[in-house]
C-alpha positions in Angstrom: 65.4 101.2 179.2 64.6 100.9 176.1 67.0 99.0 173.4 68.7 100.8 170.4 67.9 99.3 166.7 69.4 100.4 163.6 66.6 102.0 161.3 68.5 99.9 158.2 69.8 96.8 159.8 70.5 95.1 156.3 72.5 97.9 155.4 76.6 97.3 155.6 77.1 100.5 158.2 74.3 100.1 160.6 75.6 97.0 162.2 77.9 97.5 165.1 80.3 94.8 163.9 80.9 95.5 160.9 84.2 97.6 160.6 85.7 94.4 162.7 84.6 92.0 160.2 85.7 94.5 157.0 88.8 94.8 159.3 89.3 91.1 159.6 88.1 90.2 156.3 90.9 93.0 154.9 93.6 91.0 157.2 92.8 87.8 155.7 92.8 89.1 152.0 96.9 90.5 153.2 98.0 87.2 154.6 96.6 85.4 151.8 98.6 87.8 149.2 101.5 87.8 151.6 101.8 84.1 151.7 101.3 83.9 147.2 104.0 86.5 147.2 106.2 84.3 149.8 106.0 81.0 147.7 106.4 82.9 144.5 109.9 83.9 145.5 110.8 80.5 146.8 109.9 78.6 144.2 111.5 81.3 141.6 114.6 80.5 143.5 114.2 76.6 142.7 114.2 77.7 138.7 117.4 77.2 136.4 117.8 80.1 134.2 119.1 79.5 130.9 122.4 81.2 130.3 122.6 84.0 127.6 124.4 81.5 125.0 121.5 79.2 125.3 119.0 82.0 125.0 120.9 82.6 122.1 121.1 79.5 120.7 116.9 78.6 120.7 115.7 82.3 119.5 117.8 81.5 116.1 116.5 77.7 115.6 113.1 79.6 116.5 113.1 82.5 113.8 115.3 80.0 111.3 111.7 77.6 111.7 109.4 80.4 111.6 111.1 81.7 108.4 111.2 78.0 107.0 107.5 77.2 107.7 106.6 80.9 106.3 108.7 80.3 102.9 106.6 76.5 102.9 103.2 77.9 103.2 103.7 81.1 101.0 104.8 78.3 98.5 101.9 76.1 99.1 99.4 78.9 99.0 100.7 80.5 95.9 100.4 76.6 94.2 96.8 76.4 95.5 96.0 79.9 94.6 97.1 78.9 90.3 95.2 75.6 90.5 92.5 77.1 92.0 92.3 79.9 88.7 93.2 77.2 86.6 89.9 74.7 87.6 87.9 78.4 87.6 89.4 80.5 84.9 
């Protein structure tokens, strides 16, 4: 009896075994997400949220600074910007 070859045997489909390795290889790439999504939630359980006056509290000191170093460097700029036309002008 004569034996069976696949005309393409490089080709992905022409090998017997390979919807059992795309099968295993798709079972591996699930566990693998499966267990990132596990220890995401466990360790997003270990986190300490801050509470709403805190939140609060550090989104003014951060838009009081922003406005503060904005004011600084408009003033610096706008010094630079007359010597500059001063030295040229």
């Amino acid at each position: 009896m004569a034996e069976h070859r696949s005309p393409k045997p490089g080709v992905g489909g022409s090998s017997p075994s390979w919807p059992a390795i795309s099968l295993l290889y798709w079972e591996f790439i699930v566990g693998k997400i499966t267990t990132f999504l596990t220890e995401v939630k466990e360790e997003l359980k270990k986190v300490t949220w801050p509470s709403k006056d805190d939140t609060i509290g550090t989104t003014a000191v951060v838009i009081v600074l922003v406005i503060v170093i904005s004011v600084f460097l408009g003033v610096v700029d706008a010094g630079l910007s007359r010597l500059f036309n001063l030295l040229i002008g």
